[in-house]
C-alpha positions in Angstrom: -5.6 -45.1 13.9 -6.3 -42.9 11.0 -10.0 -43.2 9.2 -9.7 -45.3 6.4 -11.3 -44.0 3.2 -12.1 -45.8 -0.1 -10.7 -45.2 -3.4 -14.0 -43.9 -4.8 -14.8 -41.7 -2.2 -11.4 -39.8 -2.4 -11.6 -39.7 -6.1 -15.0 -38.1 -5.9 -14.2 -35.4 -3.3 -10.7 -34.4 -5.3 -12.9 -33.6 -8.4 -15.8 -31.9 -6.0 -13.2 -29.5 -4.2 -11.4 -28.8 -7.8 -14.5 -27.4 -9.4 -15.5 -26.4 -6.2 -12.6 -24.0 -5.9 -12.6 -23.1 -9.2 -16.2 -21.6 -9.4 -16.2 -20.0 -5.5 -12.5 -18.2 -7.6 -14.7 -17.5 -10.2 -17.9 -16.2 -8.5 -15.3 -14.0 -6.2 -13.6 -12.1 -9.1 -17.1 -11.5 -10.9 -18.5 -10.3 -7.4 -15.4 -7.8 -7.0 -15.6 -6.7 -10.8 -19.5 -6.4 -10.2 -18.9 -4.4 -7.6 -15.7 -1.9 -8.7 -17.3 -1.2 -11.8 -20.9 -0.6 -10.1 -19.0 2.0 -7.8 -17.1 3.4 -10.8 -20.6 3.7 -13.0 -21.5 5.7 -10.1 -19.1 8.2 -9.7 -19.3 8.8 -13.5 -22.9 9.4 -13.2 -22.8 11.6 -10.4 -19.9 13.1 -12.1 -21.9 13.9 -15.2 -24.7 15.6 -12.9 -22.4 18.1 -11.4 -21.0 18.9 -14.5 -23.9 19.6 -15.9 -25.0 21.9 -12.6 -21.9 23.3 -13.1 -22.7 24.5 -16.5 -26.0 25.8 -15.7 -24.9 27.6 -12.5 -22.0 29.4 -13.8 -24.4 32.4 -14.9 -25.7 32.5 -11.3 -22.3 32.7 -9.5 -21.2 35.4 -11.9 -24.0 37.8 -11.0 -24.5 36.3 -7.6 -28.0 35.0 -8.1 -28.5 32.3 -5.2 -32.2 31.7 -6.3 -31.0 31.0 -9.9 -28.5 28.6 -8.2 -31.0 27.1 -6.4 -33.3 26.3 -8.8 -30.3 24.9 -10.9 -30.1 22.2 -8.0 -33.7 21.6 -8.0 -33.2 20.0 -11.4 -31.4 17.1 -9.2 -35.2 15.8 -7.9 -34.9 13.6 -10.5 -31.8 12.0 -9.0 -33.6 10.0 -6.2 -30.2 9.0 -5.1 -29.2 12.5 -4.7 -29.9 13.2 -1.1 -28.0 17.0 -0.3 -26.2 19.4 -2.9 -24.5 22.8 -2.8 -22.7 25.2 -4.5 -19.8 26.9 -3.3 -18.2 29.9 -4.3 -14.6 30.6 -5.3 -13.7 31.3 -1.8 -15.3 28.0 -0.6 -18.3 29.7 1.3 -22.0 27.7 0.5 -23.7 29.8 -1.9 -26.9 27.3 -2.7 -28.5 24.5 -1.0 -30.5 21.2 -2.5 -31.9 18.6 0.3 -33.8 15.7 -0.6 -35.4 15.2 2.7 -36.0 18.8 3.6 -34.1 18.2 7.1 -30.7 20.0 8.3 -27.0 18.9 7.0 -24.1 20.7 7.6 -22.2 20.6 4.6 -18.5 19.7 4.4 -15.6 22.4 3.3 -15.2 22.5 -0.1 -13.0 20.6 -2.1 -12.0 20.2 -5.6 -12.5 17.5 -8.1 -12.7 14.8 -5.7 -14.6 12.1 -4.5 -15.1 9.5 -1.1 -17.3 7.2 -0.5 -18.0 7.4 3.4 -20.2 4.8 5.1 -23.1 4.2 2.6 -23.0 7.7 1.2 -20.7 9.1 -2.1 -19.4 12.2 -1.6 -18.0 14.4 -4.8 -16.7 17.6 -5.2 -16.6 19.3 -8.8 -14.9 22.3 -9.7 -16.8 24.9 -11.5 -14.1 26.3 -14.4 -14.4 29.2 -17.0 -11.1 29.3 -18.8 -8.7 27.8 -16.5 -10.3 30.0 -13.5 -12.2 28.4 -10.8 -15.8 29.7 -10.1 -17.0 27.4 -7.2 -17.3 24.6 -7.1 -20.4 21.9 -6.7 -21.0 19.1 -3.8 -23.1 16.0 -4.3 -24.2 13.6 -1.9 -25.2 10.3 -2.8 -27.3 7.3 -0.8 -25.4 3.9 -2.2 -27.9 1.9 -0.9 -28.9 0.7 -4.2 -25.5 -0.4 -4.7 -25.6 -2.7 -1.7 -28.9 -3.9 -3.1 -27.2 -4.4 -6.4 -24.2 -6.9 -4.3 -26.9 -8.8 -2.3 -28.8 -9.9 -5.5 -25.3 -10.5 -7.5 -24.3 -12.4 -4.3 -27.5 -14.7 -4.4 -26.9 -15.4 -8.0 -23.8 -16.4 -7.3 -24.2 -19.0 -4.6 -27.4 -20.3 -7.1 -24.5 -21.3 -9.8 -22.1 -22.6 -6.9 -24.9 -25.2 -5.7 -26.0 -26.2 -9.1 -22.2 -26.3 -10.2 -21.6 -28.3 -6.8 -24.3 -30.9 -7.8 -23.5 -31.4 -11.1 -19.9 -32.1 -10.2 -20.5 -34.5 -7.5 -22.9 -36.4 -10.2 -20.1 -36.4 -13.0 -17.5 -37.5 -10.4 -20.0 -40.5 -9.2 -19.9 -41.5 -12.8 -16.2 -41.2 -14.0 -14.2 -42.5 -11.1 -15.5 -46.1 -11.8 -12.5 -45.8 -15.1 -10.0 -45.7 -12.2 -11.2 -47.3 -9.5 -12.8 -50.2 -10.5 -10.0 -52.0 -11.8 -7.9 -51.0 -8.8 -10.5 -52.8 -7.0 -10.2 -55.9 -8.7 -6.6 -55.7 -8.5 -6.9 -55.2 -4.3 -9.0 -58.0 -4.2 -6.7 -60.4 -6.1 -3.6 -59.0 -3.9 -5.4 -59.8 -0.6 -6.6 -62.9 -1.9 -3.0 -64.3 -2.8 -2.2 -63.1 0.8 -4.6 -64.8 2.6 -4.3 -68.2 0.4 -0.6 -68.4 0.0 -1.5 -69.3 -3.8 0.6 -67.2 -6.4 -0.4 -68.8 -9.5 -3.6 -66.2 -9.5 -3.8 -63.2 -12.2 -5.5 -60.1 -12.6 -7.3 -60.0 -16.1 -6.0 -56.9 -18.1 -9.2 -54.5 -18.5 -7.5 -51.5 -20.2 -4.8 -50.5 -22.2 -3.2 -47.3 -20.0 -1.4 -46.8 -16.9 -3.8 -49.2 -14.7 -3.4 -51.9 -17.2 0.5 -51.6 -16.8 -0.1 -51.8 -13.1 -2.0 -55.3 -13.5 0.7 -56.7 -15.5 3.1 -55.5 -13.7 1.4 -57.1 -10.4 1.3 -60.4 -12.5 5.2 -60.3 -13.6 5.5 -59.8 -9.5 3.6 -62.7 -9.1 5.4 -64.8 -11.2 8.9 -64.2 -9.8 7.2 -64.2 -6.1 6.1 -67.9 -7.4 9.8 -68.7 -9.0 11.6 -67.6 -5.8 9.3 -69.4 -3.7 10.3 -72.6 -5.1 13.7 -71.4 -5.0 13.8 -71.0 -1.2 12.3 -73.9 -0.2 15.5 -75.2 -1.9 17.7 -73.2 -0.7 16.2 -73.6 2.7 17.2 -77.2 2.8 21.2 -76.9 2.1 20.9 -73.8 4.6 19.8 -75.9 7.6 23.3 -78.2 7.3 25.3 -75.5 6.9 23.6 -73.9 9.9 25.4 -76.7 12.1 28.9 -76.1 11.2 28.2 -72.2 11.1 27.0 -72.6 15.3 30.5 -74.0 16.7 32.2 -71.0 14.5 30.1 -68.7 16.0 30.3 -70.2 19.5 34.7 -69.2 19.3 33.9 -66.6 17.3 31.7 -65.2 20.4 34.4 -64.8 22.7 35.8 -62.9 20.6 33.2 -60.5 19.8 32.3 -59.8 23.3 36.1 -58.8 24.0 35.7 -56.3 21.5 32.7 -54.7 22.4 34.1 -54.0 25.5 36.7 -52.7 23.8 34.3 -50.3 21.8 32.7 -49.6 24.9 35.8 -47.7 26.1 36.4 -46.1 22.9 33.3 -44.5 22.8 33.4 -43.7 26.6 36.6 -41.6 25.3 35.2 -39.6 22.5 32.1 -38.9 24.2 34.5 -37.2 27.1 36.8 -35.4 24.2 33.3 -34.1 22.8 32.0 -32.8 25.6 35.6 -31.2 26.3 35.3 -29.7 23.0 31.8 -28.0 23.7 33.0 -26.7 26.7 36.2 -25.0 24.6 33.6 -24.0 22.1 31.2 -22.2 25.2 34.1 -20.9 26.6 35.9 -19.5 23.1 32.3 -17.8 22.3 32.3 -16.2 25.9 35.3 -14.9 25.5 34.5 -13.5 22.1 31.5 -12.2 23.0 33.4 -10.5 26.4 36.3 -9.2 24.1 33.7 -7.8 22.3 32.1 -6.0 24.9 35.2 -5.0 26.2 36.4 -3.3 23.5 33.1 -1.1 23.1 32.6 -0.1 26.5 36.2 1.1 26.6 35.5 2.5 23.7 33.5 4.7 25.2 35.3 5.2 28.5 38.7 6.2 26.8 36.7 8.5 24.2 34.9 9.9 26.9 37.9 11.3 29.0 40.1 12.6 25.8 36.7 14.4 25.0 37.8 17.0 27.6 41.5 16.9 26.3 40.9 17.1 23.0 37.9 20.1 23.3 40.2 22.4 25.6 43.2 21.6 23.3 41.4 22.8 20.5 39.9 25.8 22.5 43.5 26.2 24.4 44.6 26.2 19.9 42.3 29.1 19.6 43.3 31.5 21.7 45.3 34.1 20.6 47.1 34.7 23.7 48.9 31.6 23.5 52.5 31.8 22.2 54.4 29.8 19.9 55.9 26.9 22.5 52.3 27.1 24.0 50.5 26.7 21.1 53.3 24.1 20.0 52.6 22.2 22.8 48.6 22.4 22.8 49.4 21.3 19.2 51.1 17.9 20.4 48.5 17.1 23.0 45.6 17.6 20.2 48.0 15.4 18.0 48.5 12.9 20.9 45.1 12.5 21.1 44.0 12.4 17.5 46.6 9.1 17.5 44.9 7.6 20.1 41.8 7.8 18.7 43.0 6.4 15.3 44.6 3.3 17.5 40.9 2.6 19.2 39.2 2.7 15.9 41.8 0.4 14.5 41.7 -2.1 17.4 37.8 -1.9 16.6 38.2 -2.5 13.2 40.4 -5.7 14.0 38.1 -6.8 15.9 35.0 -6.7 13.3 37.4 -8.5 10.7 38.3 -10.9 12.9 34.8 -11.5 14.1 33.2 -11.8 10.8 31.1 -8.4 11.1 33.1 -6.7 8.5 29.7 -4.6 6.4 29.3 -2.5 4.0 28.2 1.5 4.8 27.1 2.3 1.3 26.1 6.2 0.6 25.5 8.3 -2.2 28.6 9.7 -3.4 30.1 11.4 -6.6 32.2 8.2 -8.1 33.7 10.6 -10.5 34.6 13.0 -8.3 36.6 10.4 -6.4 38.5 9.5 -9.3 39.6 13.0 -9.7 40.0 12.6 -5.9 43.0 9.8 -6.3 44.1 11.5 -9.6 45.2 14.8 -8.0 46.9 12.4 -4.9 48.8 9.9 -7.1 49.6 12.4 -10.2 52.0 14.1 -7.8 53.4 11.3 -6.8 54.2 10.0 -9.6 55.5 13.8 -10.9 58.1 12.9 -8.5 59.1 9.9 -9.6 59.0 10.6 -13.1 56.2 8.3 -14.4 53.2 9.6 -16.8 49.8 9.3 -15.0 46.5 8.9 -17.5 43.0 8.4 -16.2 40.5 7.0 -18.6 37.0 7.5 -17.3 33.6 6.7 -19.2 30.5 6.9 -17.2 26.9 8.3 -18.2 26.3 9.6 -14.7 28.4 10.7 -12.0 25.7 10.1 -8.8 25.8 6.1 -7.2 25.5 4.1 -4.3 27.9 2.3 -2.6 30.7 2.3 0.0 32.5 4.6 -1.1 35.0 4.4 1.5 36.0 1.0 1.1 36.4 1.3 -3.1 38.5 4.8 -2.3 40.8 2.3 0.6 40.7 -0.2 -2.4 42.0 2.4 -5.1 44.5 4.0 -2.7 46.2 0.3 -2.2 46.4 -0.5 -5.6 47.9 2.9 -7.0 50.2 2.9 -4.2 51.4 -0.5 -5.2 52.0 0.4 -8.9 53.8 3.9 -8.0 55.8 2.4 -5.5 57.2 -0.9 -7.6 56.9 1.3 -10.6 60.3 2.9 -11.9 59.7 3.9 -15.4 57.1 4.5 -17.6 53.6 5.0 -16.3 50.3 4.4 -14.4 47.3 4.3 -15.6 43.6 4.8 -13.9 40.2 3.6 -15.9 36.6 3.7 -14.8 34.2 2.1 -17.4 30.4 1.7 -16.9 30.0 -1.6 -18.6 26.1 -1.5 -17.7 23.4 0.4 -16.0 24.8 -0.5 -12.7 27.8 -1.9 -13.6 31.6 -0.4 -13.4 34.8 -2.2 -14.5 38.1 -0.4 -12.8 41.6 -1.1 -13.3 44.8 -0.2 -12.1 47.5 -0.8 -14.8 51.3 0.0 -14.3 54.9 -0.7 -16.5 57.0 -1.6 -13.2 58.8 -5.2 -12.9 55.3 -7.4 -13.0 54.7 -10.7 -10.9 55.8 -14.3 -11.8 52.8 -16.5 -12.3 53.4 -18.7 -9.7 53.6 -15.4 -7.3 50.2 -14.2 -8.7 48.3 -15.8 -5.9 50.7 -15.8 -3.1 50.7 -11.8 -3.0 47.2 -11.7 -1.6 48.5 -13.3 1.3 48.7 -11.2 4.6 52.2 -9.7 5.5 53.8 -11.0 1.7 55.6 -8.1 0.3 57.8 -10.4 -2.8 61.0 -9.8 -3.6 60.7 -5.9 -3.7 58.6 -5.4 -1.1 61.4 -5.4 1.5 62.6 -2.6 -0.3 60.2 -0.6 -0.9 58.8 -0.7 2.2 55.2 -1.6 3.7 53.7 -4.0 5.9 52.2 -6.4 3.2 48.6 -6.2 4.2 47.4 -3.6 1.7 46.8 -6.3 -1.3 44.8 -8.7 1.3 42.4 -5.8 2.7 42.0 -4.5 -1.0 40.8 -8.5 -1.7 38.6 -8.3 1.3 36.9 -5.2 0.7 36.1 -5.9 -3.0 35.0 -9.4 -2.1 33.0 -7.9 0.2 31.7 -5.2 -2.0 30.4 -8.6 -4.2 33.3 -8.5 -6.8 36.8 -10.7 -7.2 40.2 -8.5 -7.4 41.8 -10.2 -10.3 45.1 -9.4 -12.5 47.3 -10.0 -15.5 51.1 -9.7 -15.4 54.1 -10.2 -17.5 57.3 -10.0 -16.2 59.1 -7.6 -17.3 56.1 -5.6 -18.9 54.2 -4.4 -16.1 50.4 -5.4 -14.1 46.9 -4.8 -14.5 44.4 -5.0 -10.9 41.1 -4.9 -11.9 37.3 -5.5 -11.1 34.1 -4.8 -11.9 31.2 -3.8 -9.1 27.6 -2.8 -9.4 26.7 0.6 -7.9 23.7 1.0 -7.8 21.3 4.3 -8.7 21.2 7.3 -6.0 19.1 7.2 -3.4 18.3 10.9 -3.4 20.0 12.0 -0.2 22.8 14.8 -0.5 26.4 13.7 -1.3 27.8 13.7 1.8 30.2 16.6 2.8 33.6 17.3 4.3 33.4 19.7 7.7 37.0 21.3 6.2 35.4 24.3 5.5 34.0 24.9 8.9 37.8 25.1 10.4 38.1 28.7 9.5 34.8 29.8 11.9 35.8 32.8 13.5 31.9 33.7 14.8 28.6 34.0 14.1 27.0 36.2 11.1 26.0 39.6 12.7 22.1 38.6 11.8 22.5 35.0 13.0 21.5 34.2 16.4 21.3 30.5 18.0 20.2 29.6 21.4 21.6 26.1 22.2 20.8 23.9 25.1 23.9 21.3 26.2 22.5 17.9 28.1 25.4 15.7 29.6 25.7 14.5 33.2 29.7 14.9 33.1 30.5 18.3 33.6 33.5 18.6 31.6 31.6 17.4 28.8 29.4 19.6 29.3 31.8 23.1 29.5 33.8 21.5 26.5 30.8 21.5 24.2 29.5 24.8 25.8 32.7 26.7 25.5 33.4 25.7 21.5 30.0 27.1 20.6 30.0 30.1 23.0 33.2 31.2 21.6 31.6 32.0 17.8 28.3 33.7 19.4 26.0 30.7 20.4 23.9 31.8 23.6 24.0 28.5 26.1 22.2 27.1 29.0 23.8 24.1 30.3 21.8 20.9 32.2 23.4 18.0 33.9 20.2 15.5 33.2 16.9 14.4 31.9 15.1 16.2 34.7 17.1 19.7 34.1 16.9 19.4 30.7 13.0 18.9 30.4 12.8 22.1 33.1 15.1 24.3 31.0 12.8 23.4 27.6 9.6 24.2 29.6 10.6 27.7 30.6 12.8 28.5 27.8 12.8 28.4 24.1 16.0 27.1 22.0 17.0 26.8 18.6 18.9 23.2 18.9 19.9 20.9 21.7 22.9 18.9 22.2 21.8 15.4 23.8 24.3 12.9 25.7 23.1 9.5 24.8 24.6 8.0 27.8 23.1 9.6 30.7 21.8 8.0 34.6 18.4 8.1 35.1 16.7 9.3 31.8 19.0 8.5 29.1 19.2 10.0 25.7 16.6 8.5 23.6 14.4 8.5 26.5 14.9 12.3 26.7 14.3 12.8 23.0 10.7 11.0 23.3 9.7 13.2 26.1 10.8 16.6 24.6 9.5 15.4 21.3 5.6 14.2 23.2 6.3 18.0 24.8 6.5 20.4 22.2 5.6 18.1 19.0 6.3 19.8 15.7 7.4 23.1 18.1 10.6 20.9 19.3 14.0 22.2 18.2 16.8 20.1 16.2 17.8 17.7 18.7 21.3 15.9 18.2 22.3 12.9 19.7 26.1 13.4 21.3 28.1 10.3 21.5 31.3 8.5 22.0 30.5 5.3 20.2 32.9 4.7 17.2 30.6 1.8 15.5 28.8 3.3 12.3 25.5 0.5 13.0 25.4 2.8 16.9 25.4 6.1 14.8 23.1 5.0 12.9 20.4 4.1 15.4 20.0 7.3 16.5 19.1 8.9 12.9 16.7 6.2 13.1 15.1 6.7 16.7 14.3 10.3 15.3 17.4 12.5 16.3 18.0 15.0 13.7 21.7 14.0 13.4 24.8 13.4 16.1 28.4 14.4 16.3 31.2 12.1 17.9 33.2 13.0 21.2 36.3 13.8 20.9 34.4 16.7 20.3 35.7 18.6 16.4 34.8 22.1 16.5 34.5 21.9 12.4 32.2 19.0 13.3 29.9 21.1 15.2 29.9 24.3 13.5 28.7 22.0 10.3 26.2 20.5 12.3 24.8 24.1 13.2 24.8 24.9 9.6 23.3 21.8 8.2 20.7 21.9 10.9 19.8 25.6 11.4 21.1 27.2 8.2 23.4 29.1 10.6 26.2 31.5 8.3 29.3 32.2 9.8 32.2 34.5 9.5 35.4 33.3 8.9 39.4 34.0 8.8 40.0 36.5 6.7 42.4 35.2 3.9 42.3 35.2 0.2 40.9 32.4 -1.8 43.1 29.6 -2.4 44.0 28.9 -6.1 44.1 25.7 -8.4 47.4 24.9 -8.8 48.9 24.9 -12.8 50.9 22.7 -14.2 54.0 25.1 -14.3 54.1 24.4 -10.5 56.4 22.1 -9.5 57.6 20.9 -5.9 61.2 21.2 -7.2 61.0 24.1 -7.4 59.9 24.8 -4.3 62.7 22.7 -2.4 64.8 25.8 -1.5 61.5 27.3 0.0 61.3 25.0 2.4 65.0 24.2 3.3 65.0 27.5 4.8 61.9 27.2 7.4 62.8 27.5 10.6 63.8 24.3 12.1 60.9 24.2 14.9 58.1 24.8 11.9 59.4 22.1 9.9 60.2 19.6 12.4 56.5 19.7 13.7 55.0 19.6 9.4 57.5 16.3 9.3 55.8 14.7 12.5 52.3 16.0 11.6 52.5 14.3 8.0 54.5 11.2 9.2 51.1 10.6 11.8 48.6 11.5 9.2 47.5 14.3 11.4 45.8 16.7 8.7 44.5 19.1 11.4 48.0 19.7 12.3 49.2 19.6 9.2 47.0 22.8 8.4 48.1 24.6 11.1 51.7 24.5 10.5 50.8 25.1 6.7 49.1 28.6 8.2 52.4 29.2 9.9 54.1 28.8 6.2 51.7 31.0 4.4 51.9 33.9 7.0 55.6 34.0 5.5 54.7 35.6 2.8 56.7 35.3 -0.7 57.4 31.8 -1.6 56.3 30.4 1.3 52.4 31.7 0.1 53.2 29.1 -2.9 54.5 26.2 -1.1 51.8 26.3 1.6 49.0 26.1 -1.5 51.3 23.2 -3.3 50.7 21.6 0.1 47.6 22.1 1.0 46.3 20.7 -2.2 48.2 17.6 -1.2 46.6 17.6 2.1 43.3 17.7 1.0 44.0 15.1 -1.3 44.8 12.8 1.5 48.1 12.3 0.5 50.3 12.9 3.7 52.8 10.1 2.7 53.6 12.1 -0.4 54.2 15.0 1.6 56.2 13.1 4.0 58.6 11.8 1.2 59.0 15.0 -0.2 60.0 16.7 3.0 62.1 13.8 3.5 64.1 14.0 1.1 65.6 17.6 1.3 68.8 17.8 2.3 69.2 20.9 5.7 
């Protein structure tokens, strides 16, 4: 049972601890201030001391008169603080001593206008200047012993006023809590009174005219309705006890009854209590099978990518060897393509998976938001060349740097200007980009095609609806929901306006934040063209994997430009070969028996410290939050498997600074406006029928590797063909294989 405290005594400690608290706050903030500005007063002083040694000494390091400099210091005596002093020269040697106590100190290296305090002791450094140029440099060391004095007496004072303020508080409290508690008193003593008597017709006299005195009359209104139903029970009590007697024989039938119904109840709740328990078992085993799918899908993940890693590397090595003729490289061509479509069909089923498990995020970066627009503008303004429409951007930003996803707002853009090129028939499309605000963008989509019924508006975002054109103009009606998705996701609502007839406007507005300061991140396109190494660039590479195709794969695409290899099949080798050899970078499996990857990393890292080469993690995960662990556990950066030979050649650039010679070729051209795919259409009715074939497949798959290759086929034509491998190219690196699909298409052979 809890300690039962009066009224007074709890009034009287609330006002103690108040003032308590509030003069221990106040005593603590005048201690710290005390003390901050004591230690602050110091420094100045001892500031103004070396300044003025300073002044007086500059003569002496000029002519390099160390008794003159001495006897400078010897003015300090009169600084019984000051316990050593020095002067140093320019070049940080001791040129004059001071000491207090006559006794040895080694004197710290010298340092320039600085200060520490170290124990009880200051210690500042002040530069000796003569127009801009620095002379030496003077060193003072200070006892603070006074300043601890200086807190031990402020300290005293302060716990004086806290007892005196501590008295005087509990007196005052003695004193005023009668106002509140005496008439609670009174009324607690008329309450238990009535209680203990029965007798209601008792009052409490009204002593004051505030919130207490409310209370008292408010006690004696209870009082009298406590009195008024009193009398009314007693009444009521009377008439209850004969109606009591009929109410007993009803209840007796109505008993039966009841009980026959409980049972019922009974077996009812028997029921749902099985059905709940059925339920939970559902739910354990629907989560278990989530979780398994899950785990499933990643670990096979890595055991598909793991294999094709060793098709895909010698296909591209198989690509690049001249030997090869044109069926063989035709056929290396379609495994490499193969491949690359399997991939794609992992990463979607993983992608499915994260959407459908709710773990859909956002991979924001730093990217050029400007330069994407002009991205989509070069993609879609050729599209809709070929259909005839006008496209416009309208872009008004004050900076071109942000962070966001940008992958997500380009898949966003590409959905919605495919939607208004492909419904659109006449007239135009029209791009915008507005910075509303520091950080926020409004973008909008607007188009002249056939627009949407308003009650259609909201039944378009729905998966797999394509309206009453979409059947014809093809697609899978999904691109409208993920566009909703990703902008929800991105914080934002994907809204529009339409009028039949006129034409639709998809827009939003998102907040992309400032840059981080990391580098826009680059395309590896540029790296495809690696031939070898510079003639004055030399790399030594080491290549850890336990699976020996994995190994050779890796090996071979880096030997073949110049890169000197030794190869190790584990933790163990690999620890051996960086003992007894030195290496520029090595290329680390993650997923290794024994020691794995990270594990490796520490112990190379522990080895050689600051002397450890670029390390980079090798892996076949394909989940961005994976990557992104290992920049975090210190690797310098990672590359995927399937192994990409552009991949890694950018990875020796970015971390080595390694140059590169590449295919000889001239550089390709921005294309005008006088060039026209139209007018290229007799060009490529006239390839031969294997070349154009394999661009139609390449395209169709959204295989840009291949794509390029078969474009290097058309450009070694010569003539015209030079011209329609550029036009197509600049489509290709614009992402826009569906426009080059259409186009090729849609000649007649």
């Amino acid at each position: 049972m809890a300690k039962r405290i009066s009224i007074k005594r709890k009034l009287v400690t609330m006002q103690f601890l108040t003032a308590g608290t509030v003069l221990v706050l106040a005593c603590a903030i005048f201690l710290l201030k005390e003390y901050r500005e004591t230690r602050a007063s110091t420094v100045r002083q001892l500031t103004s001391a070396a300044q003025l040694v300073g002044q007086n000494a500059d003569a002496a390091l000029r002519f390099l008169d160390a008794e003159a400099a001495e006897q400078v210091l010897g003015t300090l005596q009169s600084e019984t603080s000051i316990l050593q002093a020095c002067i140093y020269d320019a070049g940080g040697n001791v040129f004059a001593t001071y000491q207090r106590d006559g006794q040895g100190f080694v004197f710290p290296p010298a340092r320039v206008d600085a200060h520490r305090f170290e124990d009880d002791f200051l210690h500042l450094y002040h530069g000796i200047r003569r127009q801009d140029e620095l002379r030496g440099t003077v060193y003072l060391r200070a006892d603070m012993g006074v300043l601890d004095d200086r807190l031990v007496e402020m300290v005293l004072y302060a716990l004086l006023v806290l007892g005196f303020g501590g008295v005087l508080s509990v007196v005052l409290s003695v004193y005023l809590q009668r106002m509140i508690s005496d008439p609670v008193i009174n009324l607690t003593a008329t309450a238990t009174n009535v209680t203990q008597t029965g007798h209601y017709a008792q009052r409490v006299p009204r002593e004051s005219d505030d919130e207490i005195g409310d209370l008292c009359d408010g006690f004696n209104d209870m009082l009298d309705q406590i009195q008024r139903r009193d009398a009314e029970l007693r009444q009521a009590q009377e008439v209850l006890e004969g109606r009591v007697g009929e109410r007993t024989t009803e209840l007796s039938k109505a008993n039966a009854a009841l009980q026959a119904e409980i049972l019922d109840h009974e077996r009812a709740q028997e029921l749902i209590e099985n059905i709940n328990e059925q339920l939970v078992e559902a739910r354990d085993e629907a989560l278990g099978a989530s979780r398994a799918k899950s785990t499933f899908l990643a670990n096979m993940s890595h055991e598909i990518r793991t294999p094709m890693n060793a098709i895909l590397g010698y296909a591209q090595i198989l690509r690049d060897a001249v030997q090869l003729d044109e069926r063989q490289r035709h056929a290396v061509s379609t495994i490499e393509r193969s491949g690359d479509h399997l991939l794609a069909l992992i990463n979607d089923i993983l992608d499915i998976s994260k959407i459908e498990a709710g773990r859909l995020a956002l991979i924001p970066q730093d990217f050029d938001i400007t330069g994407l627009m002009e991205t989509l503008s070069t993609m879609f303004e050729l599209r809709c060349r070929d259909k005839g429409l006008t496209w416009s951007t309208e872009i008004t930003v004050d900076r071109k740097l942000v962070h966001g996803d940008a992958n997500k707002l380009r898949q966003v853009l590409i959905n919605l200007l495919g939607n208004a090129v492909k419904f659109t028939e006449a007239g135009s499309v029209i791009l915008r980009l507005q910075q509303v605000s520091g950080q926020r963008y409004h973008i909008a989509v607007t188009d002249t095609g056939p627009g949407i019924d308003t009650d259609r508006q909201e039944a378009i975002f729905e998966p797999f609806d394509q309206g009453a054109l979409g059947h014809f103009a093809g697609g899978t009606g999904l691109g409208l929901t993920i566009a909703r998705q990703h902008v929800e996701l991105m914080g934002a609502e994907l809204q529009l306006d339409s009028t039949p007839g006129e034409g639709t406007c998809f827009y939003f507005e998102v907040d992309l934040t400032l840059p981080t300061g990391r580098d826009v991140p680059t395309t590896d396109e540029q790296w495809i063209r690696v031939v070898r190494l510079a003639s004055d660039c030399e790399v030594r590479a080491l290549v850890v994997d336990d699976i020996t195709e994995n190994r050779e794969v890796l090996a071979s695409m880096v030997e073949n430009i110049g890169v000197t290899t030794v190869l190790a099949d584990g933790g163990e080798q690999a620890l051996a070969a960086i003992e007894s050899d030195t290496f520029d970078i090595v290329f680390l499996d993650i997923r290794m028996p024994g020691m794995d990857g990270s594990q490796v990393r520490k112990a190379i890292m522990e080895r050689l410290g600051n002397e450890a080469p670029k390390i980079v993690a090798v892996t076949a995960s394909a989940l961005a939050h994976q990557r992104d662990r290992f920049l975090e556990e210190g690797f310098d950066s990672f590359i995927d498997k399937p192994f990409r030979r552009e991949r890694i050649y950018g990875c020796l650039h970015e971390m080595l600074g390694a140059t590169f010679e590449f295919v000889a070729g001239e550089a390709e051209p921005v294309l005008t406006e006088e060039v026209s795919l139209d007018s290229l259409v007799a060009v490529a009715s006239f390839l031969p029928d294997p070349l154009f074939e394999g661009l139609v497949q390449a395209t169709q798959v959204g295989d840009i590797n291949a794509t390029r290759e078969h474009l290097d086929q058309v450009h070694a034509m010569g003539g015209d063909g030079v011209t329609l491998a550029r036009q197509l190219r600049t489509m290709a690196q614009a992402y826009d294989m569906r426009g080059i699909s259409d186009w090729l298409e849609s000649i007649d052979r």
